[in-house]
C-alpha positions in Angstrom: 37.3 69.1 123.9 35.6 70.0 120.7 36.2 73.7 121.2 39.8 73.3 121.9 40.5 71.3 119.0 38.9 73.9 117.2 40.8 76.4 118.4 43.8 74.7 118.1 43.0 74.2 114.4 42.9 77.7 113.7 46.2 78.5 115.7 47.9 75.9 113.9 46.6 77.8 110.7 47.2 81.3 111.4 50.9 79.9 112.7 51.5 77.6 109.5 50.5 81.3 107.4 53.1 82.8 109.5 55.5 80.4 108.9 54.9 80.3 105.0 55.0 84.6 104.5 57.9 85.7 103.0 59.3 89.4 103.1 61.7 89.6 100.1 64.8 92.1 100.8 65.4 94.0 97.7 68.7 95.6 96.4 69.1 98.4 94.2 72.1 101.3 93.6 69.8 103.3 91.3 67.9 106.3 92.8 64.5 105.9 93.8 62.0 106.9 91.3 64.4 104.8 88.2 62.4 103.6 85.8 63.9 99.8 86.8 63.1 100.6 91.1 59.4 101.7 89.9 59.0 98.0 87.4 60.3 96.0 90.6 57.3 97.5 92.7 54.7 96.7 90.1 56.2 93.2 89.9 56.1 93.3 93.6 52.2 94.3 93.9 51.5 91.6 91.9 52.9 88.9 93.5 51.4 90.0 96.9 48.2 90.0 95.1 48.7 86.4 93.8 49.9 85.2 96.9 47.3 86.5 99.1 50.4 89.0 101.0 52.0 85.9 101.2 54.7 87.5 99.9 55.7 90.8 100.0 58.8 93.1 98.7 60.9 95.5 100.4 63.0 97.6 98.4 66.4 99.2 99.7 67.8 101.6 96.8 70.1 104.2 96.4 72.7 101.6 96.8 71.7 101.6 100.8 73.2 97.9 101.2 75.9 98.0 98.8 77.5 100.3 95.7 76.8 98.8 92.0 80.1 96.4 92.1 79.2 94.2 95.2 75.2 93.8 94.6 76.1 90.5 93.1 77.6 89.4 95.7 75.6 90.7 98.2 72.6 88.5 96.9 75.2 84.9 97.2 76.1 85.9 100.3 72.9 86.5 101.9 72.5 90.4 102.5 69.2 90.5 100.0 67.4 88.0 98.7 67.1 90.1 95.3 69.6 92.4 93.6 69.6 94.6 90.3 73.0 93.3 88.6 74.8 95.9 86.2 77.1 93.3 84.4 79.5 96.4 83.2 80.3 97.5 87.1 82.1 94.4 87.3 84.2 94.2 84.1 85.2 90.5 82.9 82.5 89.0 85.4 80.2 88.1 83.2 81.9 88.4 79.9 78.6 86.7 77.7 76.4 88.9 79.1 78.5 91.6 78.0 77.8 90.6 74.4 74.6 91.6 74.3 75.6 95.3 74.8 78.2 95.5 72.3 78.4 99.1 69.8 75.6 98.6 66.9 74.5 95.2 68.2 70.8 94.1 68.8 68.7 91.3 67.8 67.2 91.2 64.0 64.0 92.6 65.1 65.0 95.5 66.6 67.3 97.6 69.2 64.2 98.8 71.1 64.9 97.7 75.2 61.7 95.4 74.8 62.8 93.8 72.5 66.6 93.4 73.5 65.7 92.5 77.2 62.8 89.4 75.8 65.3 88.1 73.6 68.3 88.3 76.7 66.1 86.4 78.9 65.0 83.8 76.3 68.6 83.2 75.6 69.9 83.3 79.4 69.2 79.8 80.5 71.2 78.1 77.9 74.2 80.6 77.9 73.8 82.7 80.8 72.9 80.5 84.2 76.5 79.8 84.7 77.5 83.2 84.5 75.5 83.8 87.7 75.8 80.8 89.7 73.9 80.9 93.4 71.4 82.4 92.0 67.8 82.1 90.2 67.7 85.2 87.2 64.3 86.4 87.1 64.7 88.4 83.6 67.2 90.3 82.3 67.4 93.5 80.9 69.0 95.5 78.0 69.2 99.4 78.2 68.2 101.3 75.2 71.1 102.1 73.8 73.3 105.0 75.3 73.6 108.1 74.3 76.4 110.6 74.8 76.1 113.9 76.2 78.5 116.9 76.3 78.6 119.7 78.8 80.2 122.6 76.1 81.2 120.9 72.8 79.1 120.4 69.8 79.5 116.6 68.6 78.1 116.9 64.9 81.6 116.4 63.7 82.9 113.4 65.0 86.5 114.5 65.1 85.7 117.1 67.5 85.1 114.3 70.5 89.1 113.4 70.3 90.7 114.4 73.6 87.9 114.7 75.9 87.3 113.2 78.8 84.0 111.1 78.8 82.3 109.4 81.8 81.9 105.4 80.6 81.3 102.4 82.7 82.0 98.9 81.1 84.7 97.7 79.4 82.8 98.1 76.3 82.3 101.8 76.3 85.8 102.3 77.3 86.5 101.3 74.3 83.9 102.8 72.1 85.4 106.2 73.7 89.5 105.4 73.0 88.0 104.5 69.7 86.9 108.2 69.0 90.1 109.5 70.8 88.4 110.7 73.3 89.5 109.3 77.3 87.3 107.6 79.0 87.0 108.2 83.1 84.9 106.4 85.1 82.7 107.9 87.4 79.9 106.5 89.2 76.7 107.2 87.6 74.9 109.7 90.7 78.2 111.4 90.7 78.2 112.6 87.0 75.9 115.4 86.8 78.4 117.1 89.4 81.4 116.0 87.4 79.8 117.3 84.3 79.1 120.6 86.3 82.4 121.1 87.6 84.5 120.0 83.9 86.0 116.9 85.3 84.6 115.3 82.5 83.7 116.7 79.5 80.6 114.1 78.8 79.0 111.4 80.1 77.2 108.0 78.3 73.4 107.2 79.1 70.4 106.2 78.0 68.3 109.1 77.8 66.0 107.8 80.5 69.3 107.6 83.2 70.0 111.6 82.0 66.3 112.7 83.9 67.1 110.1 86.9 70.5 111.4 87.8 69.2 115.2 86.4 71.5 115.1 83.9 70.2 118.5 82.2 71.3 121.3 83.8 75.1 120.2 82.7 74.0 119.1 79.2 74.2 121.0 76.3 74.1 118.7 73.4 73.5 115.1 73.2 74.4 112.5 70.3 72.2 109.8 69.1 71.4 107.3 67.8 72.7 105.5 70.9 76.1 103.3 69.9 76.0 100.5 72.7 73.8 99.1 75.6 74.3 98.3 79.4 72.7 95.2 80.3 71.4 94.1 83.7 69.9 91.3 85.6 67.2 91.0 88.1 68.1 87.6 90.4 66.9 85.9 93.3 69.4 83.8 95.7 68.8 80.5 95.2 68.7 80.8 99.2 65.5 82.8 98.7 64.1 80.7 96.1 65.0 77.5 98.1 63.5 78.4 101.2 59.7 79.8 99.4 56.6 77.4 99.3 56.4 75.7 96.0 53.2 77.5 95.3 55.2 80.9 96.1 57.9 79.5 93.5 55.3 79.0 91.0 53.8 82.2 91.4 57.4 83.7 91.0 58.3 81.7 87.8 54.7 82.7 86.2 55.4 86.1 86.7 58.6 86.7 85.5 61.0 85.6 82.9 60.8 86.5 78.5 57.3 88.3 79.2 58.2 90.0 82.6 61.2 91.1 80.5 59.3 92.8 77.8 57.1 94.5 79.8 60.0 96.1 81.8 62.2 97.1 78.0 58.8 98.7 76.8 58.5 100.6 80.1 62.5 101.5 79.5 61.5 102.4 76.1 58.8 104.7 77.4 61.0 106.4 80.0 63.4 106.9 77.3 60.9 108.9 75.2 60.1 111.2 78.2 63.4 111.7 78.9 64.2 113.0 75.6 61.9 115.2 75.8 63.0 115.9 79.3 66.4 117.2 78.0 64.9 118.9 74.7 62.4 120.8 76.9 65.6 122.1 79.4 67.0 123.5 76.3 69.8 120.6 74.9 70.7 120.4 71.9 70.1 117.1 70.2 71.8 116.2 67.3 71.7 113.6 65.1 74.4 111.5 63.1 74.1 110.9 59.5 73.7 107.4 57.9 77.6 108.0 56.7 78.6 108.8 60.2 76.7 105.4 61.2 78.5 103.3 58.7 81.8 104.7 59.4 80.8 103.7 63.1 80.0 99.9 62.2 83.4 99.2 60.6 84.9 101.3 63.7 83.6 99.4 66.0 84.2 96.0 64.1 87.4 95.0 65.9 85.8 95.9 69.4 82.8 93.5 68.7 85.0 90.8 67.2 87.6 90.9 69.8 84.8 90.4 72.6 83.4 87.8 71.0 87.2 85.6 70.2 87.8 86.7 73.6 84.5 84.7 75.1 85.6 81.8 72.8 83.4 79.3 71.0 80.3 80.2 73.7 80.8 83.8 72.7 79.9 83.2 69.4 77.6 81.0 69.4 75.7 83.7 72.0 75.8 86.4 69.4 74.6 84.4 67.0 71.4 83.1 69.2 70.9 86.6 70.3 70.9 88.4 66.9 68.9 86.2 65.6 
């Protein structure tokens, strides 16, 4: 009797670790080796490690489950339990997330990604959580600010970008681009390089560090900065996923992501975007740089975009911007 209760014990303990293991099905539309895919894995090694491999990650990008629009809904509805959210793929979706990548708008301490995606996250469960209901954000994320980059023409004068035809996504950067008379097209983001290649758009905007991962160079001859706006993203969890983990796994979750998980992912952005200057400096682009004139004539440019978005997202919207800038 002894040894089968013994036995019985350790069945019921190797079943009850069974039971409690959890595989968590990741989405992403960016291309492998993205500087966002490559954070998630980290993230991922840790919280095996912490769990005891408990639980685990398994990562599906290249958009293998779904195309940028519909990874939002693909976490609500069940077909991954974690999805990378591009808030500008779905325009008018998540209109106070938007904010936060508005032309020439960052918090007071800085535009670096690290900065912008700490601040983001600090801010996203009083204005945010509604925004992306069904689901549990684990942090969120601001891009360094984009960049533009053009094929054949020379952007030092300004004037010279009216009429082109410039890759955007986001409402935002549509209007940035009408704003310099240029036309905005959209075109989704692993497509661009060959759309650059082939003149069916005459630029493209992108952090630097999106230039290397969609290879970006070879069609690139010059490339503007500073950057004029920022994409932002979100990392979540169904709240299927979350519900059904151990509370320990939940803890282990919530203690390894959020405001500090976020900063560690911008400074990694931030690093990636220094590379990937370079990147595009050592395949021979030009990179040019706009005068503090050129800047200024930017911000009051741009000044009816950011204060129509923000009237447009009513008393909230405000109210975000000011708790974000701050």
């Amino acid at each position: 009797m002894k040894l089968w209760t013994t036995v019985a014990a350790a069945a019921l303990a190797v079943n009850g670790a069974a039971l409690s293991a959890e595989t968590l099905k990741v989405s992403s539309y960016l291309p492998p080796m993205h500087t966002f895919n490559r954070a998630i894995e980290a993230w991922g090694a840790e919280i095996a490690e912490a769990s005891g491999g408990e639980l685990q990650i398994e990562m599906y990008p290249a958009a293998q489950l779904a195309p940028p629009p519909r990874q939002f809904d693909l976490v609500k509805s069940g077909g991954a339990d974690i999805a990378i959210i591009l808030h500008s793929a779905t325009p008018g979706r998540f209109p106070l997330s938007e904010l936060a990548g508005l032309p020439l708008t960052h918090p007071a301490a800085g535009d670096s990604s690290a900065i912008a995606s700490r601040r983001l996250t600090e801010v996203a469960p009083q204005f945010l959580a509604d925004e992306h209901a069904g689901t549990h954000i684990l942090w969120m994320a601001v891009t360094p600010p984009l960049k533009m980059h053009f094929a054949k023409v020379d952007p030092t004068d300004l004037t010279g970008l009216s009429g082109l035809r410039i890759r955007y996504a986001g409402t935002v950067w549509q209007q940035i681009i009408e704003s310099l008379g240029a036309s905005p097209v959209p075109v989704p983001p692993a497509e661009t390089a060959d759309a650059m290649g082939k003149g069916v758009v005459d630029g493209a905007s992108f952090p630097f560090e999106a230039t290397k991962a969609f290879d970006l160079a070879p069609v690139t001859k010059y490339s503007l900065e500073p950057g004029m706006a920022s994409a932002t993203f979100a990392l979540v969890m169904s709240d299927a996923a979350w519900d059904r983990l151990t509370p320990e796994q939940q803890q282990i979750i919530t203690d390894t992501t959020g405001p500090d998980r976020a900063e560690w992912f911008g400074a990694m952005w931030d690093a990636a975007e220094a590379e990937s200057r370079q990147y595009m400096v050592d395949a021979g682009v030009t990179i040019v740089t706009m005068t503090a004139d050129q800047i200024a004539g930017l911000e009051a440019q741009f000044a009816t975009i950011v204060d129509g978005a923000a009237a447009a997202a009513g008393a909230t919207g405000a109210e975000f911007l000011s708790a974000y800038t701050r």
